[in-house]
N, C-alpha and C positions, 0 to 999 in steps of 0.2 A: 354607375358605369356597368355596361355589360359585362358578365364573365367570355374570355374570349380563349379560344381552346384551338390549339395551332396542330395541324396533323405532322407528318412525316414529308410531307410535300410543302415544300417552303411558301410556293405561290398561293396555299390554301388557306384560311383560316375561318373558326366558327364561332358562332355569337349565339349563348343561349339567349334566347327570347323569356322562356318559362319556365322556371326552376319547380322541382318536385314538390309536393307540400304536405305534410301530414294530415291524413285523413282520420276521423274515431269511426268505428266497425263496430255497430252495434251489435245486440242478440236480433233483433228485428234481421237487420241486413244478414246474418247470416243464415236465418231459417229462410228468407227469401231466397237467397242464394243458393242455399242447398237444395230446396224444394221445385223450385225452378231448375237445376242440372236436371233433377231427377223426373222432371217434366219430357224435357228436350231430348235426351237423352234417353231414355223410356221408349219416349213418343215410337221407335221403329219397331218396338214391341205392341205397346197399347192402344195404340193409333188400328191397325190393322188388324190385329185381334178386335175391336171395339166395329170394327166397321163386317169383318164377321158375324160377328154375333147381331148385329142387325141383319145380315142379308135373312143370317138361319132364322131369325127372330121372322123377318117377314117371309119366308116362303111356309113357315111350318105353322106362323099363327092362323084359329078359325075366325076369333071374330072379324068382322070386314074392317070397322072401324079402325082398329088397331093395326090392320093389315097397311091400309093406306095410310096413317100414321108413319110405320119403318120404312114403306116406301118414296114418302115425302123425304125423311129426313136420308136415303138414301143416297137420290135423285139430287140435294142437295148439296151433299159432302162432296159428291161426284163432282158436280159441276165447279164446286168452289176449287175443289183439291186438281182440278185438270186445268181450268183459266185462271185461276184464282183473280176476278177484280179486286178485292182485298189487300192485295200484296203492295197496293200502288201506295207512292210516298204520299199523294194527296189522303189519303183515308190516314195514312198518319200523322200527319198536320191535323186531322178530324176531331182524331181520339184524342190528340196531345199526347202522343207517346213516348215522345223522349221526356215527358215529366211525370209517370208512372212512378211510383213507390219502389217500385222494383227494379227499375231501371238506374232508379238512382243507388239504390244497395249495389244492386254491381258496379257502378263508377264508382263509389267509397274503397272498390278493391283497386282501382287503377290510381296508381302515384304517375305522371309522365314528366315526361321533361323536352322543350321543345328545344333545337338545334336547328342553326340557319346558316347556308354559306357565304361567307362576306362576299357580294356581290357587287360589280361597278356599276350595274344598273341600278340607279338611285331610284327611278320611277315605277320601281315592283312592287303592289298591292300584295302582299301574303295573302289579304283575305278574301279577296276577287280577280286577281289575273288566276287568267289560266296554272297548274302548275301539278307537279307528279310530287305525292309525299309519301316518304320510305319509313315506315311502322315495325320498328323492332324490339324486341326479338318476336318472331313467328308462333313458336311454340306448339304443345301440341291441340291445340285448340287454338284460333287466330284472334282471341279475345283482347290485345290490345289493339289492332286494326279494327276490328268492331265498335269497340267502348271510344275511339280516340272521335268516332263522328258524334256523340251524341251528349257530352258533357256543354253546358253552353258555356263554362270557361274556355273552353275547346275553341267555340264558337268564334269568342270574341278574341283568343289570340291567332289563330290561323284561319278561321274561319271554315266554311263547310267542304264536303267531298265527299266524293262515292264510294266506298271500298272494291277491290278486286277483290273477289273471293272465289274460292275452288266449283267447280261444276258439280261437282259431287254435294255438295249444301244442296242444291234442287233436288235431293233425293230423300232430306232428313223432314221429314211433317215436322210443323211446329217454327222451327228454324229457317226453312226456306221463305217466310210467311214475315219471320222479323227483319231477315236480310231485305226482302221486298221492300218492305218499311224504311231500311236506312238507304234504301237506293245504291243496292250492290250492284256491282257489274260483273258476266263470267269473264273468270279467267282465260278466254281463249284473244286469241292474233286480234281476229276480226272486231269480236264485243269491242275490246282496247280501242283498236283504231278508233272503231264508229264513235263511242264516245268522245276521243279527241280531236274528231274530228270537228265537235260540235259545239266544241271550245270547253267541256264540263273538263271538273278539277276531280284527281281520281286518287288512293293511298294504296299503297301493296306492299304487302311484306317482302323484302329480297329475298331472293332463293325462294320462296314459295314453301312447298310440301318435302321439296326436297332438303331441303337446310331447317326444318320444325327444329331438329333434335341441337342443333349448332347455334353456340352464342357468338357473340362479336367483343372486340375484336378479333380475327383469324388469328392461330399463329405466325408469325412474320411479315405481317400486316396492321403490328400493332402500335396504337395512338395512345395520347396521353391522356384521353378517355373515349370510352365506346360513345361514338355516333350513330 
């Protein structure tokens, strides 16, 4: 039998689906994990400096050969880093990227636990009707609304969706490139609508940017466990 978790609002109650499970966090998993922050993270340093040092590389070398070498690969970063085709979920289905080595060390960091509201509509598909799912806590990085699309245990108990993520991600190299990949949406009115409009299934963190630093329960909003 499900565990079954009654709010403060007598008409509500919740039915875990997916109970948290213990994960083993290897030396592997963690050098990935740490090496990859300091990739992503980095990137707004070494990304741009790296992309200097080629311009000054091509305007100051003599050979020709070489010259159009740093120009090619200029001409390129350019292009990819302004339209990026790359970013689209098809070239990820390509590579297989949600079964990456590395992809999977960071899932070994996410324990989740899924919550469903007893609903009278018995004919709800979790894992294909349309439907909005709330990823908390936020934190200060939105790393469980990220990790929560790409596990395929994920997969097979709610099934897929596109994360809302902040506008600002479009600005981090590196990361705007994996968000592509999981079929993020921006967080503005419009992106939102257009998406639901199109019946896609979307996750967001509540409170967004503003509530990172806030767990749940609220005070005097509190249940007999956080949903």
């Amino acid at each position: 039998m499900p565990e079954t978790i009654t709010s403060n609002t007598p008409a509500k109650s919740y039915i875990t689906l997916v109970k948290p499970k213990h994960r083993t966090i290897s030396a592997t998993d963690n050098a990935l994990v740490a090496l990859s922050s300091l990739f992503f993270v980095g990137g707004v340093v070494w990304i741009p400096s790296l992309y200097i040092w080629l311009y000054r590389k091509w305007r100051t070398e003599e050979n020709k050969k070489r010259r159009k070498v740093y120009y090619a690969i200029l001409v390129t970063a350019t292009f990819f880093g302004i339209f990026g085709p790359h970013r689209n979920r098809k070239v990820a289905k390509l590579i297989d990227f949600k079964n990456w080595r590395i992809i999977k060390a960071w899932c070994n960091y996410l324990a989740y636990e899924v919550i469903s509201e007893v609903s009278e509509k018995k004919d709800f598909n979790l894992k294909r009707d349309q439907a909005i799912f709330a990823v908390i806590p936020h934190g200060i990085v939105p790393v469980p609304l990220a990790l929560a699309t790409l596990p395929q245990e994920a997969h097979e108990s709610f099934g897929e969706f596109r994360p809302v993520v902040a506008s600002a991600t479009r600005f981090l190299p590196g990361l705007k490139t994996v968000m592509g990949w999981m079929g993020s949406i921006d967080a503005s009115k419009s992106a939102i609508e257009k998406a639901l409009s199109k019946g896609e299934r979307i996750g967001l963190s509540p409170g967004g940017i503003a509530e990172m630093f806030e767990n749940f329960p609220k005070p005097n909003r509190s249940r007999t466990k956080s949903v």
